[in-house]
C-alpha positions in Angstrom: 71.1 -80.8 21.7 70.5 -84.7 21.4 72.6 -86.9 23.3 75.5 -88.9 21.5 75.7 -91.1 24.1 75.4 -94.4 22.8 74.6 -96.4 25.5 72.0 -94.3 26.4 70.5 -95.7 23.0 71.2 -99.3 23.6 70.3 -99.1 27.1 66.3 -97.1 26.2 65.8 -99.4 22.9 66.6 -102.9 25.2 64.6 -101.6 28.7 61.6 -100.5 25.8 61.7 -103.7 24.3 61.3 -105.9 26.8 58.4 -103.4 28.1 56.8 -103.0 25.5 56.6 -107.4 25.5 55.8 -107.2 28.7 52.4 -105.1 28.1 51.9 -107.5 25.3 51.4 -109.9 27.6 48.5 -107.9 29.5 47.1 -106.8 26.4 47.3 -109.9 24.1 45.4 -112.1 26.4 42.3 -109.9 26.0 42.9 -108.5 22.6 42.7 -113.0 22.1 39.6 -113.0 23.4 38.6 -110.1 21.1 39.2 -111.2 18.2 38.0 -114.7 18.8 34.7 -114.0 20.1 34.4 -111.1 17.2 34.1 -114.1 14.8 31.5 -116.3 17.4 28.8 -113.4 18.2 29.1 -109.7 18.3 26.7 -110.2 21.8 29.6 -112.3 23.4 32.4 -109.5 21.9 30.0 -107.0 23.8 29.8 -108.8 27.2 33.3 -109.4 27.4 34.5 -105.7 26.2 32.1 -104.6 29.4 34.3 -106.5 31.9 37.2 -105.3 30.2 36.7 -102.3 31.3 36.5 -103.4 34.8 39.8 -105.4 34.3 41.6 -102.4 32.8 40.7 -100.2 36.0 42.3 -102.5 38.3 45.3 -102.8 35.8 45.4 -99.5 35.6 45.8 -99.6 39.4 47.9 -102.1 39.9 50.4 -100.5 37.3 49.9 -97.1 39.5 51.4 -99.1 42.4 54.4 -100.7 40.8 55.0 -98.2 38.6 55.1 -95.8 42.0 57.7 -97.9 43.1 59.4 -98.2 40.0 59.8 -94.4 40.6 61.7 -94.3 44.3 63.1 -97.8 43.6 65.0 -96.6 40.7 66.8 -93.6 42.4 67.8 -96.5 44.9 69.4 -98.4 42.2 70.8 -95.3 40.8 72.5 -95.1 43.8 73.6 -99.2 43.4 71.5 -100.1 46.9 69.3 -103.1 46.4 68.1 -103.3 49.8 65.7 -100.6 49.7 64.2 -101.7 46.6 63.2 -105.1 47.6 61.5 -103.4 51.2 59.6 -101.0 48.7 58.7 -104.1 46.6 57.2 -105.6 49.4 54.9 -102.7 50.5 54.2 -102.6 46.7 53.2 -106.2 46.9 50.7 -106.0 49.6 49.1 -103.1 48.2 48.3 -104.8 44.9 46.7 -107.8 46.8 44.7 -106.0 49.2 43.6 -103.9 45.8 42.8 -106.6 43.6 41.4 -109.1 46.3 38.8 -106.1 47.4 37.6 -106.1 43.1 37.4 -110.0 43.5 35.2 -109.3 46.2 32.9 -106.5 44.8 32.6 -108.1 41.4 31.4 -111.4 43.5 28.8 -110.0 45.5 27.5 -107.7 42.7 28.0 -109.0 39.1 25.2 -107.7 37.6 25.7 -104.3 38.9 29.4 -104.1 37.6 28.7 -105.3 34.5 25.5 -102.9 33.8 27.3 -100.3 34.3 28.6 -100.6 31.0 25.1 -101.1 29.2 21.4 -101.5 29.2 21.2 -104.6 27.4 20.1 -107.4 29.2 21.6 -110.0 26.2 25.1 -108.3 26.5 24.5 -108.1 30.9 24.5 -111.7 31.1 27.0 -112.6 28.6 29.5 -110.8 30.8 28.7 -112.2 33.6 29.2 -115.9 32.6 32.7 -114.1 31.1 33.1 -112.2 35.0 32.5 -115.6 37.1 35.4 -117.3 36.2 37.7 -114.4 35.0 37.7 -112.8 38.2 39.9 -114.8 39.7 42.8 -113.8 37.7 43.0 -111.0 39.0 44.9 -111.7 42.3 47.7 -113.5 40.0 48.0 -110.8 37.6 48.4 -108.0 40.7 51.6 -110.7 42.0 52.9 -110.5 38.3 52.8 -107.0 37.5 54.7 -106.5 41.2 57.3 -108.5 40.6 58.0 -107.5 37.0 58.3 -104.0 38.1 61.5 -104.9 40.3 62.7 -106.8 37.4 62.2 -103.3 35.6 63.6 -101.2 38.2 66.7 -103.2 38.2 67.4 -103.5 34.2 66.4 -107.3 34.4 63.3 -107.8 31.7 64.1 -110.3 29.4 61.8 -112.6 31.2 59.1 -110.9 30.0 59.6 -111.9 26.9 59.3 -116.1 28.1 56.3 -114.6 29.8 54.3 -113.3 26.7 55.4 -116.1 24.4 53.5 -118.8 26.9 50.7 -116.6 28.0 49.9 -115.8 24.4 49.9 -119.3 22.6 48.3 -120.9 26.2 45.4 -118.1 25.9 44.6 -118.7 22.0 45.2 -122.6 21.8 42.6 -122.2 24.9 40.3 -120.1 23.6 40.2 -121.9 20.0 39.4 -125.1 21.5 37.0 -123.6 24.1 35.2 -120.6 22.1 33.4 -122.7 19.6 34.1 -126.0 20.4 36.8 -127.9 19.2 38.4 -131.3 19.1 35.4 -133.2 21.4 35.6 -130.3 23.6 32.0 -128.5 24.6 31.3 -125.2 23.0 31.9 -122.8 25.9 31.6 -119.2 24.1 32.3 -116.2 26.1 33.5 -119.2 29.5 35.6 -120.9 26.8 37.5 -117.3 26.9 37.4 -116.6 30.5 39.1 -120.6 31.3 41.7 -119.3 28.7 42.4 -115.7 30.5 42.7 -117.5 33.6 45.0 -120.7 33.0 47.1 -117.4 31.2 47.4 -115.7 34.2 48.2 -118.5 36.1 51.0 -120.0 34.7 52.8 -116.7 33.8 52.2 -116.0 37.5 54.1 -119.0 38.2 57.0 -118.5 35.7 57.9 -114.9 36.9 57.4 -116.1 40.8 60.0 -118.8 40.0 62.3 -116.9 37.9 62.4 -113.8 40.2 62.3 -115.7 43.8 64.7 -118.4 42.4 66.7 -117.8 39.2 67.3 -114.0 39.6 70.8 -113.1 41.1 71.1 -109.4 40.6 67.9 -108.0 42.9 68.2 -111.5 45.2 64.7 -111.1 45.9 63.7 -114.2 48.9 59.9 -115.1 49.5 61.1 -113.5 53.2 61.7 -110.2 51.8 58.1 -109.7 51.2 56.7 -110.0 54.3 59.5 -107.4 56.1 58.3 -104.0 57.0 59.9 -100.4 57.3 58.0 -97.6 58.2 60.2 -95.0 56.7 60.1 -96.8 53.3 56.3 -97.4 53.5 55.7 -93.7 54.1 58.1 -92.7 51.4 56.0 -95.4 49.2 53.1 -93.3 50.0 54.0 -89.9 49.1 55.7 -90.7 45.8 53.0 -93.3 44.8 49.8 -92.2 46.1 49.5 -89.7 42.8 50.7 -92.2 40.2 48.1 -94.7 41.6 45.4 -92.0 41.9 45.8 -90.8 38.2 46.1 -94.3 37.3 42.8 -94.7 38.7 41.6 -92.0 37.2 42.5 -92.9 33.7 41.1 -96.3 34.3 37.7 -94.7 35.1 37.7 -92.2 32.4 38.6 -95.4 30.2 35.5 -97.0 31.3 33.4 -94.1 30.8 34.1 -94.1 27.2 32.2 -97.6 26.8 29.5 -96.8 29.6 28.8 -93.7 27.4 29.1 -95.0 24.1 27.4 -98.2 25.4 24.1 -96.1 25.9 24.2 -94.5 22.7 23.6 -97.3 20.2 24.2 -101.1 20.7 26.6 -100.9 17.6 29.1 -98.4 19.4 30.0 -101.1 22.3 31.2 -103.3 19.5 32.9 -100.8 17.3 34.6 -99.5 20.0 35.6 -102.8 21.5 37.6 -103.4 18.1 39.1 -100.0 17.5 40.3 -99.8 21.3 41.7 -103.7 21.4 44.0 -102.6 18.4 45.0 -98.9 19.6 45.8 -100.5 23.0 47.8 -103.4 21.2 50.4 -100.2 19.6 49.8 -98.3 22.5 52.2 -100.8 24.1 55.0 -99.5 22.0 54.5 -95.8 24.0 53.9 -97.7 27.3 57.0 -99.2 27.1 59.0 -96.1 26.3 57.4 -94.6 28.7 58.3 -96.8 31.5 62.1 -97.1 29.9 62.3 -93.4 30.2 60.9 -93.5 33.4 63.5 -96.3 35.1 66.3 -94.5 33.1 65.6 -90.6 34.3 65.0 -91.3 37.8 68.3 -93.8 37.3 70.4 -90.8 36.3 68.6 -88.2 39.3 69.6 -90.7 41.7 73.3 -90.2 40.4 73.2 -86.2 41.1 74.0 -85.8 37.1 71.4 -83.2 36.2 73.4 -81.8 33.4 72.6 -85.7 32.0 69.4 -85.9 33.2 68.7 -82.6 30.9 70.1 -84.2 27.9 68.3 -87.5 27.5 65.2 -85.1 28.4 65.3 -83.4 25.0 66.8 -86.6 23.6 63.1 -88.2 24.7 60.8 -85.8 23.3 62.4 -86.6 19.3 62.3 -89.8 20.2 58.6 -89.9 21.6 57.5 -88.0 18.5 59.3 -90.6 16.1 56.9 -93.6 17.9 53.4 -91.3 17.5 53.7 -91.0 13.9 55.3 -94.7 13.4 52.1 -96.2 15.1 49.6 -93.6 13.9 50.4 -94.5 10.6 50.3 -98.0 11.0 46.6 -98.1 12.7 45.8 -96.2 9.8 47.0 -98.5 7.4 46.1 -101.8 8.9 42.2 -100.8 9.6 40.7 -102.3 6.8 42.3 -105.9 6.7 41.9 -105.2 10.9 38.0 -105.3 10.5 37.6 -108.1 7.6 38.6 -110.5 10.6 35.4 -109.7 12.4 31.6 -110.7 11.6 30.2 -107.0 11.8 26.6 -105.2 10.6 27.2 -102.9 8.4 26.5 -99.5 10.9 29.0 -101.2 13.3 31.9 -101.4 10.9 31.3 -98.4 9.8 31.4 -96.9 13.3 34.3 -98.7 13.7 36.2 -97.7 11.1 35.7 -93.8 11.7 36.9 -95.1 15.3 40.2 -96.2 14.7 40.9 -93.4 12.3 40.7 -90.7 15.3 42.8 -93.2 17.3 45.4 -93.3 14.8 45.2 -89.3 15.8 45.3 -89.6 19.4 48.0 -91.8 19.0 50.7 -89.4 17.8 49.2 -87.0 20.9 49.0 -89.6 23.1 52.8 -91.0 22.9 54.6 -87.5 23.3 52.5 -86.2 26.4 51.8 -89.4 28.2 55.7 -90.8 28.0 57.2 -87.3 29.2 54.4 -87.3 31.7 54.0 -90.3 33.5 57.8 -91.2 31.7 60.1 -88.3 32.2 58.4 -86.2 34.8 57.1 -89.0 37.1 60.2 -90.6 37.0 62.2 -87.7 37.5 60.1 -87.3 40.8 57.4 -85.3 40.4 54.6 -87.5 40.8 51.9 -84.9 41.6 52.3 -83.0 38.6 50.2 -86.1 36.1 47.7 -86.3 38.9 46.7 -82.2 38.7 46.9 -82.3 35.4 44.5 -85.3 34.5 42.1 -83.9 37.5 41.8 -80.6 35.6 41.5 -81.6 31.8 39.8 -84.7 32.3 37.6 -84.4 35.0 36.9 -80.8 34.8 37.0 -80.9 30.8 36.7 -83.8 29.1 34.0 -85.7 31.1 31.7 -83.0 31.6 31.7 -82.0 27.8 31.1 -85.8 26.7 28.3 -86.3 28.4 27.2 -83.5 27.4 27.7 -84.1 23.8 25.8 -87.5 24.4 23.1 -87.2 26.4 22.0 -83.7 25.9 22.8 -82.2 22.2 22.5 -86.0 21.0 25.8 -85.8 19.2 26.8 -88.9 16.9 29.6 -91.7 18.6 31.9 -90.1 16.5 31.7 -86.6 18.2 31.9 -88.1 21.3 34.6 -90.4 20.9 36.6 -86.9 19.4 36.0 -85.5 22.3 36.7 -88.2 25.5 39.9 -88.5 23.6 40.6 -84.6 23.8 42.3 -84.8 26.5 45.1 -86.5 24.9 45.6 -83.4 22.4 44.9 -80.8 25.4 48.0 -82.2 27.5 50.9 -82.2 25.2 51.6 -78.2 25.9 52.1 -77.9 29.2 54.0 -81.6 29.2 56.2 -79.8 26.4 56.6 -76.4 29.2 56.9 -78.3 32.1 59.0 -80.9 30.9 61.7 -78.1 29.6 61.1 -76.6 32.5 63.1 -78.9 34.7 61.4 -77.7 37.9 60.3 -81.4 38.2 63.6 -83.6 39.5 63.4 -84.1 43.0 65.9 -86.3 45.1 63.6 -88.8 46.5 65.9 -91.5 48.2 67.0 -90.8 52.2 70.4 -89.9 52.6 73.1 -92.2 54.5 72.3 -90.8 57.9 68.6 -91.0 57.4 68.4 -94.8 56.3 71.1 -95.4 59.4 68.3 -93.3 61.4 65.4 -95.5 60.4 67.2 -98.9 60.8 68.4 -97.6 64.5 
């Protein structure tokens, strides 16, 4: 029976909101330099979707550790303690540096190695690295971002996310139309042009969340001190709840990538025709993401409380919920796929490509938003955090990989096949998420009890 609680429904529809804006502003910053370059050369678009896919492993990371302590964080704040969720922020914090700083590193002293790992075409190779060189930089700022939005998150605060897509968005595209092709006096920069762009966006949104949270925020009180305090209990806590989010967000972050290193080798259309179809799934995909991470924040909210009777309830309520969104955005990436790819400058094999592209996406999408938010939403955030991690190990590592490579490199299938099939996985995973999930064998009590936390401060 679904829940007639009705600030259960103002509560998910305002936290998803603000989420969803909030992956706007991760996604709309490259899905900018997407569309621009689209219309400047399909060879730039190429380059750039290559070190995408570098940049959406290490989000994919990063995410993994916030959203790992969004998941003990939130039991805390169930439980009205705020302490405890700025100490985990701060191990959270530090994590995401050391993570992003070592990519910045890597991706320095080997760019041409990162970014043909994607493809064999020298043209495509050396646009993204001009792209890489400056670009890479923004990824310590977005890693300090993402941190500190996720204890807005965890403590119902994420309006300023919306402020934060707004500037990032219109600073990215005012950037990027100047820069791309050359505009008023300026130089024509191409696939740089774009990179300047990412990075001034990830700057000053860096800034604006830094300030907000460290100085205008009064319900986490969150002081630039905070962040450099230690406890060990926490931090191993941290650890055991978040190592499996981070791992399968690693893992999806890789099996992401091996989409374009596979279809990259295949044909140099299927770069660019999966560039576009996955910059606009990803765009709606936001919609899931954020009521996946609403879910997440609001079930391990209510374990934290002890109410399992409610915790059951806004379960079930979820799944017709998550259902509602797959079809909502299916349909519209179906319907918007043709006026989609009249914006970009396309040879004929490549927009057709592209077109058969989005139209499985607009399948996986339905798929994809009921088994990924009761996943990595209600089971992850009801405390099971090892459950996502199994599960993507077996049916996409075990599964899904081997049989796409497979379908590529040795029966010779056609991009089409194997872009049906890397995306299997999302079909494959929506039974046992509907078993386990009414299963209820996943809430766990992750917070220390009252004598414990006295314990670990004496």
């Amino acid at each position: 029976m679904l829940t007639r609680d009705k600030s259960f429904y103002r509560t998910f529809i305002k936290l998803m909101s603000a989420l969803m804006l909030q992956q706007a502003v991760v996604l709309s910053v490259n899905l900018a330099d997407n569309v621009m370059l689209g219309g400047y050369s399909e060879t730039a678009l190429s380059g750039v979707a290559a070190v995408n896919q570098i940049q959406f492993i290490l989000q994919q990371l990063i995410f993994g550790i916030s959203n790992g302590m969004v998941v003990l964080a939130s039991q805390y704040w169930g439980r009205k303690k705020t302490d405890p969720v700025r100490r985990l922020m701060a191990v959270a914090f530090w994590a995401a540096l050391a993570i992003a700083a070592l990519l910045l590193a890597l991706v320095s002293l080997f760019p041409h190695g990162a970014v043909g790992i994607f493809t064999n075409d020298e043209n495509i190779v050396r646009q993204g690295m001009d792209y890489l060189a400056i670009v890479r930089f923004s990824y310590l700022f977005f890693a300090v971002t993402t941190i500190l939005l996720g204890g807005m998150r965890v403590v119902e605060k994420v309006n300023i996310a919306l402020y934060v897509s707004i500037v990032a968005l219109v600073l990215n595209c005012s950037i990027n139309y100047t820069l791309i092709n050359g505009r008023f006096g300026f130089p024509e920069m191409g696939v740089r042009g774009a990179a300047i762009g990412t990075l001034t966006a990830r700057i000053v949104e860096c800034l604006i969340v830094a300030c907000y949270v460290l100085i205008r925020d009064e319900r986490l009180k969150l002081r630039a001190k905070d962040l450099v305090s230690a406890d060990i209990a926490l931090v191993n806590d941290y650890i055991r709840v978040s190592l499996p989010v981070v791992t399968t967000g690693f893992l999806w972050g890789c099996n992401t990538a091996l989409q374009t290193v596979i279809l990259g080798h295949m044909s140099s259309g299927a770069i660019a025709a999966h560039s576009i179809s996955s910059a606009i799934f990803l765009f709606l995909k936001v919609t899931s993401v954020g009521a996946s991470s609403a879910a997440a924040i609001l079930t391990g909210k209510t374990v934290g409380t002890g109410d399992v009777a409610k915790v059951r309830e806004y379960t079930r309520t979820f799944q017709v919920i998550f259902l509602c969104i797959g079809v909502l955005l299916g349909t519209i990436l179906f319907l918007i796929r043709i006026p989609l790819l009249g914006l970009y400058v396309l040879e004929p094999e490549t927009e057709s490509l592209a077109n058969a592209f989005i139209l499985i996406e607009s399948t996986v999408l339905v798929a994809m938003s009921y088994q990924m938010c009761m996943n990595t939403g209600v089971i992850c955030g009801g405390g099971d955090t090892r459950y996502v991690m199994i599960m993507d190990l077996i049916v996409i590592w075990c599964i899904v990989i081997p049989l796409s490579f497979a379908c590529a490199f040795l029966w010779n299938a056609s991009p089409v096949i194997v872009l049906l099939v890397l995306n299997a996985d999302q079909y494959l995973k929506c039974i046992p998420a509907a078993i386990y999930g009414n299963s209820f064998r996943w809430i766990r009590q992750l917070t220390r009890t009252e004598e414990q936390e006295r314990s670990s401060a004496g």
